[in-house]
ZAPATOR-269990 format. One line per 10 residues: number of its first residue (from 1); their letters; for each residue y negated, x negated, z of C-alpha. Coordinates in Angstrom, 3 decimals. Layout:
REM residues N
NUM) a) Y X Z | ...
END
This chain:
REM residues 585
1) xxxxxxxxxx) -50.642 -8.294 41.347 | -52.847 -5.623 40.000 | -53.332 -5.177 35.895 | -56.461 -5.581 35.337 | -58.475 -3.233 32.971 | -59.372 -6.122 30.330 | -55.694 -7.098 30.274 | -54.553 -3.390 30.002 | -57.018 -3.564 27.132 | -55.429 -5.568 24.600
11) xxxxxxxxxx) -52.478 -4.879 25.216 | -52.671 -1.313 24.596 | -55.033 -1.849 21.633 | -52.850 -4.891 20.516 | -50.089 -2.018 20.514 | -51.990 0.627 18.949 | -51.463 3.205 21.481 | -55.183 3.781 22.263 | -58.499 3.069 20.205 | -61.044 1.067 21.962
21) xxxxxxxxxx) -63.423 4.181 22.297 | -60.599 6.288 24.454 | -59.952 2.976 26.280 | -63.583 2.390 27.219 | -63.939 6.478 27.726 | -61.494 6.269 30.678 | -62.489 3.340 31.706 | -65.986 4.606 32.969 | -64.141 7.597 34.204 | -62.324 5.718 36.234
31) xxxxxxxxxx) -64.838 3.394 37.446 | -67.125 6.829 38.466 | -64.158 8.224 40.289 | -62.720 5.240 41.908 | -59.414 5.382 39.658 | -57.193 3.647 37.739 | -57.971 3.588 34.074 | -54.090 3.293 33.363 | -54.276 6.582 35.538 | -57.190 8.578 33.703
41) xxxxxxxxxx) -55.417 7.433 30.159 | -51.976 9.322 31.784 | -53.884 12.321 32.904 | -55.994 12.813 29.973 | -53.057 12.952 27.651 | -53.622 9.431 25.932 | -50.737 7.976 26.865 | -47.295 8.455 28.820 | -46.883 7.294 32.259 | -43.777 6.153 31.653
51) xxxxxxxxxx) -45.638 3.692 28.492 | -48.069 2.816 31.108 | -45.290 1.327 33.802 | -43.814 -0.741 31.161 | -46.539 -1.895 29.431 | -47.967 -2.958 33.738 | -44.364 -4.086 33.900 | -44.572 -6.388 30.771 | -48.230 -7.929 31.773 | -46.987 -8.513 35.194
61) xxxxxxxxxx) -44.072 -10.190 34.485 | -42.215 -7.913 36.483 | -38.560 -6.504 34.374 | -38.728 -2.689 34.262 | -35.738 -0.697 35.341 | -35.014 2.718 34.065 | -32.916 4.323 37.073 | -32.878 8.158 35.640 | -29.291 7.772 34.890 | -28.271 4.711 36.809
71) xxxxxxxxxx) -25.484 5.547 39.428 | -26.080 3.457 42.690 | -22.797 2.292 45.017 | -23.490 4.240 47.984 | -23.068 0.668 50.377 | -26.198 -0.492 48.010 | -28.327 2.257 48.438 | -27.508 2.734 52.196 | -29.262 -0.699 52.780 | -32.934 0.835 52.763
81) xxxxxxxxxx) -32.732 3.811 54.788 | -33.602 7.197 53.627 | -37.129 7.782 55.248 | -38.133 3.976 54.359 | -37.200 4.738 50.728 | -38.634 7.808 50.376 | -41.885 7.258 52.214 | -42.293 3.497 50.044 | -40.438 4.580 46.998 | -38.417 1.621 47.120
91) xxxxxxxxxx) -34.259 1.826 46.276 | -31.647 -0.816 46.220 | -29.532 -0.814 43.118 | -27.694 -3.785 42.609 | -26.579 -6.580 44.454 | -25.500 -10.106 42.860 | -24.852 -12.601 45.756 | -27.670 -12.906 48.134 | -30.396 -11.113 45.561 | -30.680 -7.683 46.031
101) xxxxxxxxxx) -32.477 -5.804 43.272 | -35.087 -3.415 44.246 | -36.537 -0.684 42.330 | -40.515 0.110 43.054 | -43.069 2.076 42.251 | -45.940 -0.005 43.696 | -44.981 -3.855 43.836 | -47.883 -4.628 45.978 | -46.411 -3.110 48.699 | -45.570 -6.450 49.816
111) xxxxxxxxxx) -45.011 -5.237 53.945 | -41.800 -3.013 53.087 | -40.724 -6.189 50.933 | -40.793 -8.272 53.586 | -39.306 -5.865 55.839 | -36.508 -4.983 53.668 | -35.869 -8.635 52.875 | -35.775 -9.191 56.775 | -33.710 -6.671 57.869 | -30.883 -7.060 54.829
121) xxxxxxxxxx) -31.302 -10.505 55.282 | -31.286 -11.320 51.164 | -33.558 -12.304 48.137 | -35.694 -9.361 47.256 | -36.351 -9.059 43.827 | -38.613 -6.365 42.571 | -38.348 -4.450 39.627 | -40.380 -1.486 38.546 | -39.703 1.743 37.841 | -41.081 5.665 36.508
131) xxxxxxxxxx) -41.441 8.275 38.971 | -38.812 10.216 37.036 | -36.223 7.464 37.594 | -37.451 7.226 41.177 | -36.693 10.959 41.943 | -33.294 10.500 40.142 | -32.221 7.522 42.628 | -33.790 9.004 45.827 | -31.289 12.402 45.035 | -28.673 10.190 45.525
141) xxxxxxxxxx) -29.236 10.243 48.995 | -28.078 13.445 49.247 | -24.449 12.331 48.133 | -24.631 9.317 50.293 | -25.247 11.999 53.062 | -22.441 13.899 52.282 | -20.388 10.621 52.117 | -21.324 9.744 55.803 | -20.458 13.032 56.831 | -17.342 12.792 55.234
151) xxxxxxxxxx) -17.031 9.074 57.207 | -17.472 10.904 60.459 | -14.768 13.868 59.754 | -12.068 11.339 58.326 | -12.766 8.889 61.073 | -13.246 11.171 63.983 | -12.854 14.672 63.279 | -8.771 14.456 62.421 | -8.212 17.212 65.216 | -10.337 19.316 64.253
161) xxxxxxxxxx) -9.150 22.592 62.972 | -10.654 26.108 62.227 | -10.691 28.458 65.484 | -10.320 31.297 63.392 | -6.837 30.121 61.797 | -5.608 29.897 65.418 | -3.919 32.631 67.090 | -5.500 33.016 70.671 | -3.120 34.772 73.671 | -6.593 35.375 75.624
171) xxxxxxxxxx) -9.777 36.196 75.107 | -10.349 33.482 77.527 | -8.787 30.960 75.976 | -10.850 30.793 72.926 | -13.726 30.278 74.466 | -12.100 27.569 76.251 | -11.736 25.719 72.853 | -14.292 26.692 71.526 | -16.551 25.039 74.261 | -14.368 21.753 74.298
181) xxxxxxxxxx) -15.087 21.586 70.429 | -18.753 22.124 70.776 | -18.747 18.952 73.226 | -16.323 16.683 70.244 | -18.393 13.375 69.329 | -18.036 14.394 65.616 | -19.262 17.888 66.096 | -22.317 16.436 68.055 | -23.035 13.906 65.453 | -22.975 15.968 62.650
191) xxxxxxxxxx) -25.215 18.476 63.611 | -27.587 15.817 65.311 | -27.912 14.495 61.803 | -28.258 17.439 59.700 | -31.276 18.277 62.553 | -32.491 14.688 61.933 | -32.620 15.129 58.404 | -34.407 18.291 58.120 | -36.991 17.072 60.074 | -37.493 13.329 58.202
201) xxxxxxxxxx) -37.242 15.746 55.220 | -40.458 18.362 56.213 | -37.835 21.205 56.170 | -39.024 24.192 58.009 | -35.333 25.765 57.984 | -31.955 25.392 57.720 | -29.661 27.307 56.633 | -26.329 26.830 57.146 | -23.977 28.704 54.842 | -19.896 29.591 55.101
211) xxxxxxxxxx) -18.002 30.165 51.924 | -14.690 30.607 51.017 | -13.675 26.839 50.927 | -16.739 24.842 52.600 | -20.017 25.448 54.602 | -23.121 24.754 51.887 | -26.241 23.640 53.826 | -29.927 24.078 52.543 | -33.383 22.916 53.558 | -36.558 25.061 52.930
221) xxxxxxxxxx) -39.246 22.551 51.933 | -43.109 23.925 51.055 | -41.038 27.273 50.962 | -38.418 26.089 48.422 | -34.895 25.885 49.453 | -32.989 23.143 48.555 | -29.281 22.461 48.277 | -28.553 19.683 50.832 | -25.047 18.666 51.326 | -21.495 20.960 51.446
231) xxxxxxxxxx) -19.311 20.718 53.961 | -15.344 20.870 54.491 | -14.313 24.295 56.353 | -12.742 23.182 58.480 | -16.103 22.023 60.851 | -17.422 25.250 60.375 | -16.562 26.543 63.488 | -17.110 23.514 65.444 | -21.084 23.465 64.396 | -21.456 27.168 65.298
241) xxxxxxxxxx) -19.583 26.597 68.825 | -22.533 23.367 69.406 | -24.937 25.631 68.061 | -24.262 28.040 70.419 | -23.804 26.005 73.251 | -27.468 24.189 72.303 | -29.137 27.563 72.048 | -26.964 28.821 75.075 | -25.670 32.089 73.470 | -22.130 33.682 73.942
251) xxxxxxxxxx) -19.131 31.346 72.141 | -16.417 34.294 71.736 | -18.914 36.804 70.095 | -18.036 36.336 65.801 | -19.178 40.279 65.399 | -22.450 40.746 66.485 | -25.879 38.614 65.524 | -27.136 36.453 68.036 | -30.574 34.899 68.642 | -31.794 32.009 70.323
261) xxxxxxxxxx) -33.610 28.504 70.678 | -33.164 25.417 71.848 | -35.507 21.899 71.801 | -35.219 18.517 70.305 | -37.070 15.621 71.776 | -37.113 12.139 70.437 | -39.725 9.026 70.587 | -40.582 10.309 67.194 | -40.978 13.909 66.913 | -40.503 16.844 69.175
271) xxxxxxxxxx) -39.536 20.140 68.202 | -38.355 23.619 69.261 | -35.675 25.456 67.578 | -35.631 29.385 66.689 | -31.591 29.534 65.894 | -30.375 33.344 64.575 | -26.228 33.756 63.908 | -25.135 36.646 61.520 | -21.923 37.358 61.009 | -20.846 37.261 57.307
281) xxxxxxxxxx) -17.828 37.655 55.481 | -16.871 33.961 55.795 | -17.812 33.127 59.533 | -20.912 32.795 60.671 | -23.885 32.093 58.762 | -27.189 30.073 61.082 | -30.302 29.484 59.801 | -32.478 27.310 62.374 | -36.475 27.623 62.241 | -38.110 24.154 63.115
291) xxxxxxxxxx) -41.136 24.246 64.922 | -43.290 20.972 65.748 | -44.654 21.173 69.262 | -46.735 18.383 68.500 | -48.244 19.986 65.632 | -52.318 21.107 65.608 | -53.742 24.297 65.125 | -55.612 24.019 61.545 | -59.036 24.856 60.561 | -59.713 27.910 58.516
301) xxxxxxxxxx) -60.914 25.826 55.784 | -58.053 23.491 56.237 | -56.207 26.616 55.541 | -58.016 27.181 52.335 | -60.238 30.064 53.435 | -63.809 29.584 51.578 | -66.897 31.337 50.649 | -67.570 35.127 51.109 | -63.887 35.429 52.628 | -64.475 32.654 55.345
311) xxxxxxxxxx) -68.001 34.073 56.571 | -66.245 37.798 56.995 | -64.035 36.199 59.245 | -65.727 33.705 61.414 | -68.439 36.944 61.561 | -66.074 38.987 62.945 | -64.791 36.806 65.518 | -67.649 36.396 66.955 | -67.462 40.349 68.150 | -66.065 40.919 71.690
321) xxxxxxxxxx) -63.723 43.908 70.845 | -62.335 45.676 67.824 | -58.719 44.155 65.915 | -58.480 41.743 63.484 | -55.472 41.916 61.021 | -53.104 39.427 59.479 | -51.124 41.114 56.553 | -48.301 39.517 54.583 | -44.473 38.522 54.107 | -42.640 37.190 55.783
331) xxxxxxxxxx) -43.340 33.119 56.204 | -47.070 33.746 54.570 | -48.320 31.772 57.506 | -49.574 34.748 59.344 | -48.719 33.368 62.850 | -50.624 30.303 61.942 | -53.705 31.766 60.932 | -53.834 33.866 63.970 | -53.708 30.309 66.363 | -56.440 28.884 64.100
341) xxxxxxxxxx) -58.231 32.156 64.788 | -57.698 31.362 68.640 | -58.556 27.932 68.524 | -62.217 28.929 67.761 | -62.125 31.417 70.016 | -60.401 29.243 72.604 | -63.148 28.548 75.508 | -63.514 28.163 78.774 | -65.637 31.580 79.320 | -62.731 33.462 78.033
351) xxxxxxxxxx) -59.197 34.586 79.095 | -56.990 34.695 75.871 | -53.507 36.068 76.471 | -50.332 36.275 73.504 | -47.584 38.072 73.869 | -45.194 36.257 70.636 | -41.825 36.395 69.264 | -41.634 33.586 68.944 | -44.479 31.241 70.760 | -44.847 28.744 67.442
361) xxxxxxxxxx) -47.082 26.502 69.232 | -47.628 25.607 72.806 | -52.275 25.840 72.997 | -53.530 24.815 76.429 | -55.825 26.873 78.442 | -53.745 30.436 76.562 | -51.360 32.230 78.465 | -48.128 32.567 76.112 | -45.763 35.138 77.156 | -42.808 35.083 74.802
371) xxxxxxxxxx) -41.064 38.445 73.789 | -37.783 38.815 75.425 | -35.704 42.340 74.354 | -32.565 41.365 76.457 | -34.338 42.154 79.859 | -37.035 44.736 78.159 | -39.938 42.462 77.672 | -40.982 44.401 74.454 | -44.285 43.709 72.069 | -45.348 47.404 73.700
381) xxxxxxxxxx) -43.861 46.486 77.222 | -45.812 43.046 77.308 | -48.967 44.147 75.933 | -49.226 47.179 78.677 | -48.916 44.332 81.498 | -51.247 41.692 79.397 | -54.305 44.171 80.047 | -53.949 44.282 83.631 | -54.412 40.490 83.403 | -58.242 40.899 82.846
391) xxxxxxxxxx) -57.687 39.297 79.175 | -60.866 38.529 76.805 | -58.869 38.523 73.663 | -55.295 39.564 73.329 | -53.082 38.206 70.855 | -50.127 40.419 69.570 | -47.280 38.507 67.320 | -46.446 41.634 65.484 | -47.542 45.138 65.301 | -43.624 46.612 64.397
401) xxxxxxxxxx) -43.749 49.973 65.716 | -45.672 53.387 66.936 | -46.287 52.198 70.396 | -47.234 48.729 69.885 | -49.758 50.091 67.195 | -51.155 52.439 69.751 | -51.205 50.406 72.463 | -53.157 47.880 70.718 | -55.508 50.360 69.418 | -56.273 51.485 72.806
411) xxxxxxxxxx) -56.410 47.938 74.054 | -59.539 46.890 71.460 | -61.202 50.364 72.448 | -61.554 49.674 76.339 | -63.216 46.056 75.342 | -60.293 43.918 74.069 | -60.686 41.765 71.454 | -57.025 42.206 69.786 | -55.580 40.384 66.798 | -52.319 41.018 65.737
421) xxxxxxxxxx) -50.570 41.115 62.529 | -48.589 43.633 60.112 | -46.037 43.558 57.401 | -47.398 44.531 54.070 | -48.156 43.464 50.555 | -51.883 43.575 50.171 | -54.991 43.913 52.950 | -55.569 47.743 51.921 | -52.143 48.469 52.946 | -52.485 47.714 56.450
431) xxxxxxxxxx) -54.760 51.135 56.622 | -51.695 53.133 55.801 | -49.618 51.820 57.279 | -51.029 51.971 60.970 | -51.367 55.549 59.916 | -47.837 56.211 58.858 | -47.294 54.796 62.827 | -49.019 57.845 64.428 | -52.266 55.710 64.771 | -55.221 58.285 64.706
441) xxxxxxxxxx) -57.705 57.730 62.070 | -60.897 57.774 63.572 | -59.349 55.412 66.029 | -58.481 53.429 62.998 | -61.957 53.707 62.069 | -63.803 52.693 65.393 | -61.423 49.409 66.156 | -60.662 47.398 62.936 | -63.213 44.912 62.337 | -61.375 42.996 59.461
451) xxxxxxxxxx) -57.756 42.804 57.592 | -56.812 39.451 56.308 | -53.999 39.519 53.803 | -52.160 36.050 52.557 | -50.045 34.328 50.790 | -48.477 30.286 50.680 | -48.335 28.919 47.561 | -47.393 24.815 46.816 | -50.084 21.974 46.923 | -50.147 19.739 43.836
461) xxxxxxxxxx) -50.430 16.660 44.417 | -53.565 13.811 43.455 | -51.435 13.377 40.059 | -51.279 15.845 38.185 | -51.395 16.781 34.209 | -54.521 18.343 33.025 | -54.308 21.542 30.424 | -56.255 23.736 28.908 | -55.120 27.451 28.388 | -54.371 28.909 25.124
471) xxxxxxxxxx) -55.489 32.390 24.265 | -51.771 33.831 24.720 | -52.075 32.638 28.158 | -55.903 33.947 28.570 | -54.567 37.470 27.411 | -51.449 37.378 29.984 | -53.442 36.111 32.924 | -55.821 39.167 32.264 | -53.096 41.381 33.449 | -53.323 40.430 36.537
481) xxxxxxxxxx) -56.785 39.354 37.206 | -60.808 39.989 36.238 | -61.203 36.740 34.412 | -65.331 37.780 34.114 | -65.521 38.209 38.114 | -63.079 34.532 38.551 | -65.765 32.990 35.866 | -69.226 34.264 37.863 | -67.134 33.305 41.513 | -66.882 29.736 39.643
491) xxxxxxxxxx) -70.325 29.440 38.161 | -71.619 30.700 41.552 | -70.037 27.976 43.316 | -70.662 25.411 40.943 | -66.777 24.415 40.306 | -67.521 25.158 36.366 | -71.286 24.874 34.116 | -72.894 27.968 33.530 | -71.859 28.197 29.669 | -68.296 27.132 30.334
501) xxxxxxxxxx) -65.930 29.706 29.017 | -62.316 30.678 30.523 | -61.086 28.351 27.462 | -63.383 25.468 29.130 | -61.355 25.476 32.228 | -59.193 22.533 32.675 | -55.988 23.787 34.954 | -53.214 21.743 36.624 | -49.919 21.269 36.105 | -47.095 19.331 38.757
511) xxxxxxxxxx) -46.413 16.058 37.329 | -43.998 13.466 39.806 | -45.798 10.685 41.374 | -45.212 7.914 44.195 | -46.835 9.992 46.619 | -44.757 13.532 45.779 | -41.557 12.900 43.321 | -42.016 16.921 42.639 | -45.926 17.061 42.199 | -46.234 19.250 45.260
521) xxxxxxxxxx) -46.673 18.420 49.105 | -47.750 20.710 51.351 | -49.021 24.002 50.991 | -52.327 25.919 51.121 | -53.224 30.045 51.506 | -54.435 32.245 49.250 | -56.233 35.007 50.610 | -58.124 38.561 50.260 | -60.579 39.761 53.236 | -61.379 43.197 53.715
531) xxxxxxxxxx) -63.800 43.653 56.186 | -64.339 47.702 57.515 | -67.798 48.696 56.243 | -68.840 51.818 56.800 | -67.781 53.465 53.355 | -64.282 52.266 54.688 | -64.679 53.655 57.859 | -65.473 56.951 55.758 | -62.429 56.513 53.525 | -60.020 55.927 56.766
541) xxxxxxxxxx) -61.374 59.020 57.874 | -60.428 60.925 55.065 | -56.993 59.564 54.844 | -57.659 57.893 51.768 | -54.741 55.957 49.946 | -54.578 51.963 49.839 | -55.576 51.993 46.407 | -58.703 54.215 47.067 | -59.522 51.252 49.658 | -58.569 48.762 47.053
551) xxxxxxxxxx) -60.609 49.700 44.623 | -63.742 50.472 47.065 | -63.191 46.725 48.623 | -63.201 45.506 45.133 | -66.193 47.138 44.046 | -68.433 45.888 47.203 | -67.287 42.184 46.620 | -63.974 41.542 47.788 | -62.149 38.405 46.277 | -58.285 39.521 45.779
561) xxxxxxxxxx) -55.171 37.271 46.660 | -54.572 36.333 43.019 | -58.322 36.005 42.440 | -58.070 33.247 45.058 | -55.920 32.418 43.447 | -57.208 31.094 40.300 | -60.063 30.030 41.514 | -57.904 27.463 43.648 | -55.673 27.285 40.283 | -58.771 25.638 38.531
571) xxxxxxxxxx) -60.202 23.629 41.394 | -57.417 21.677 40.636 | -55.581 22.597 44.626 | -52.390 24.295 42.768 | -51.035 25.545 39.817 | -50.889 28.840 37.900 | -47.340 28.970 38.246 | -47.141 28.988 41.779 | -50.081 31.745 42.308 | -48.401 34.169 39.841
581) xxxxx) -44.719 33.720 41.714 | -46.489 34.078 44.709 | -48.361 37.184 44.046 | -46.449 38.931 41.272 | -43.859 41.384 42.107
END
């Protein structure tokens, strides 16, 4: 049921909306990279894509819907399920009889119309639609998941009431209750399905939010949180009481912050669960970390390490003692980095010991020791008993304090390899900072091998809108980056020809698509690698200032973060937009 090209042809040129020298332009663009030509005309500006689906539409014979402001009845769009309907882009939107009326963004998929049409047991008839009306209809999930949340407190949750607007006589008492509402069928179901949803959903959080009047809950998605659903009040306590009981921390304790975990196993997907309660002025605020224990280490070039950056660090893994740093924010993907570090490293000649808060993902053949402060297993306290356990290479989660810093410093200078990581802004930084925790110099000096610093940023997707950059834009990107050094890195590399100018460059912009309604899915690092020469060693010495180190790195051929940046930027692998949030503060 495919348009073909010759068809597309006339029509369009029947139409006027391209000549026949754009037409056959794209079309042996397409043919050389395996495209679409209705595609290529979309992406090189020619044409809309929402002209394109209804000119396919009106060839096909197929009636075009446009759903952008088209309200669905929540008992028609519950008849695909959620993860079907966003992983085919297929919604219901009207029923008449036994047709149901099906809005698509690929009416070839004929499987999911089969298995739609057997499990509703109607007539399927497609209908196309844009991507834009697609994302429209798909949001209304989110009310139909508020609506069977709401199904489950009317029907089942009549009893239950706020603990906190109850008067207790005992201490005792209250956490009576509040354990017998933990184990309520409603309670249970509710936060079983906000779980199941974040994880159907690729959320790597949850947070889960009192207010005055309701609970808000939100997903982080590629790093971007997202309003999910609201809540009455009145289940507030009930969720934190199941919480609690799941992550088996103390029910009657509303003052202090509590931390724990808990695991979720199904056919489909297993998980472990970092959960951390803070007391806030409304009740309770929880925000749940989601962690796939299924999930692979990645590759460094599957992280998006490459060139110059990539060689420093596979070089200096390959040395049996000294430290190699991870720098960045929080949620920059440090932890990951350092088990795709480990994988390489991971072999049976060696005896590689962690010691995490938390252990992110289970590797066989490592010993994992996870970080417990209730019973004094410290980062400082753990890593003094990992190097009586004969390790090769020790892996410390975090660097946070004097001892730790020490004690690692001393571990990589009795024949240790050590990688760890620290919290700061750039890879320069991590020099001072080691210093500012009573770490000797010229110990400093003699044990770092390397500092990796990183950022996340958001993955476009295959369609996306190609631009060109103006020289407004040219002069504010300069700010923050040597557009001469990006140009050479690209020439080098052969991403751009060797005349092409910074003007030449076509960038990338998020445009929605079948495969991501938002243009982005997944993300990929950006990254600067400072590896200790010795005219840092010298500088360290010296007590020089990150900047000093900055600006030496730099000069001997250090790619910065936003650097990386760009260079990704006009590979086509993200957008400007998302390197400059990323890297700007």
């Amino acid at each position: 049921m495919r348009v073909e090209p010759q068809q597309l042809k006339a029509f369009l040129l029947d139409a006027k909306l391209v000549s026949e020298k754009e037409f056959e332009g794209a079309l042996k663009k397409a043919q050389k990279a395996n495209q679409r030509v209705g595609d290529v005309l979309v992406a090189d500006g020619f044409i809309r894509h929402e002209d394109l689906i209804k000119t396919e539409a009106y060839i096909l014979g197929i009636p075009f819907v446009n759903l952008e402001k088209e309200i669905i009845p929540p008992d028609i769009l519950k008849i695909i399920p959620e993860p079907i309907a966003k992983s085919h882009n297929i919604v219901a939107y009207r029923k008449e009889g036994e047709n149901l009326q099906v809005a698509m963004l690929d009416p070839d998929d004929l499987r999911t119309i089969d298995f739609i049409r057997k499990k509703a047991n109607l007539k399927i008839q497609p209908r196309l639609t844009s991507p834009a009306g697609m994302k429209q209809a798909l949001k209304q999930y989110q009310k139909t998941l508020e609506a069977e949340f709401g199904e489950i407190i009317q029907k089942e949750a009549k009893g239950i009431k706020s603990i906190k607007a109850e008067a207790f006589a005992e201490e005792g008492e209250e956490k009576e209750k509040l354990a017998k509402q933990a184990q309520e069928l409603p309670v249970i179901k509710i936060v079983d399905t906000l779980i199941k949803h974040a994880i159907l959903g690729r959320a790597s959080d949850i947070h889960i939010e009192p207010t005055e009047r309701e609970v808000v809950v939100r997903y982080r998605i590629d790093g971007v949180l997202h309003d999910a659903m609201t809540l009455p009040k009145q289940v507030s306590s009930g969720i934190v009481a199941r919480i609690k009981v799941l992550s088996n921390l103390k029910l009657d304790e509303h003052r202090l912050p509590q931390d724990g975990r808990f695991k979720i196993e199904t056919d489909e997907y297993k998980y472990s669960t970092r959960v951390s309660i803070l007391p806030v002025f409304d009740g309770e605020k929880i925000v749940m970390r989601l962690l796939s224990e299924t999930a692979k280490a990645f590759t460094l070039e599957e992280l998006g390490l490459r060139g110059s950056a990539l060689e420093a660090i596979q070089d200096n893994l390959k040395k049996p003692v000294g430290m190699v740093l991870v720098t960045g924010p929080t949620g920059s993907g440090k932890t990951t980095s350092l088990y795709s570090m480990m994988e390489i490293l991971n072999e049976p000649g060696v005896n590689i010991s962690t010691i995490e808060d938390p252990i992110e993902y289970r590797m066989p053949r490592i010993n994992q020791t996870q970080v417990l402060p209730k019973i004094g297993l410290t980062f400082a306290n753990g890593l003094r008993s990992l190097v009586r356990q004969d390790p090769d290479i020790i892996m410390v989660g975090e660097i946070r304090d004097n001892e730790t810093a020490g004690l690692a410093i001393n571990a990589a200078l009795t024949g240790h390899l050590v990688l760890s990581t620290l919290h700061t802004t750039n890879a320069a930084g991590a020099i001072p900072r080691l210093i500012d925790m009573q770490a000797e110099p010229f110990l400093i000096s003699s044990t770092l091998n390397v500092i990796l610093a990183q950022r996340l940023v958001r993955r476009l997707c295959n369609n996306k809108e190609k631009y060109f950059l103006s020289e407004a834009d040219i002069k504010n990107i300069s700010k923050y980056c040597d557009l001469q050094k990006i140009l050479e890195i690209l020439k080098k590399e052969k991403i751009i020809k060797a005349k092409q100018t910074f003007k030449d460059i076509a960038f990338y912009k998020p445009k929605p698509s079948k495969e991501c309604l938002e243009g982005y899915k997944g993300r990929i690092g950006i990254y600067e690698v400072l590896p200790v020469t010795e005219t840092i060693k010298e500088l360290i010495v010296k007590r020089a200032t990150s900047s000093q180190i900055q600006a030496q790195a730099e000069a001997g051929g250090m790619v910065t973060m936003v650097e990386d940046g760009f260079i990704k930027a006009a590979q086509g692998m993200t957008s400007i937009e998302e390197v400059l949030s990323a890297i700007v503060e």
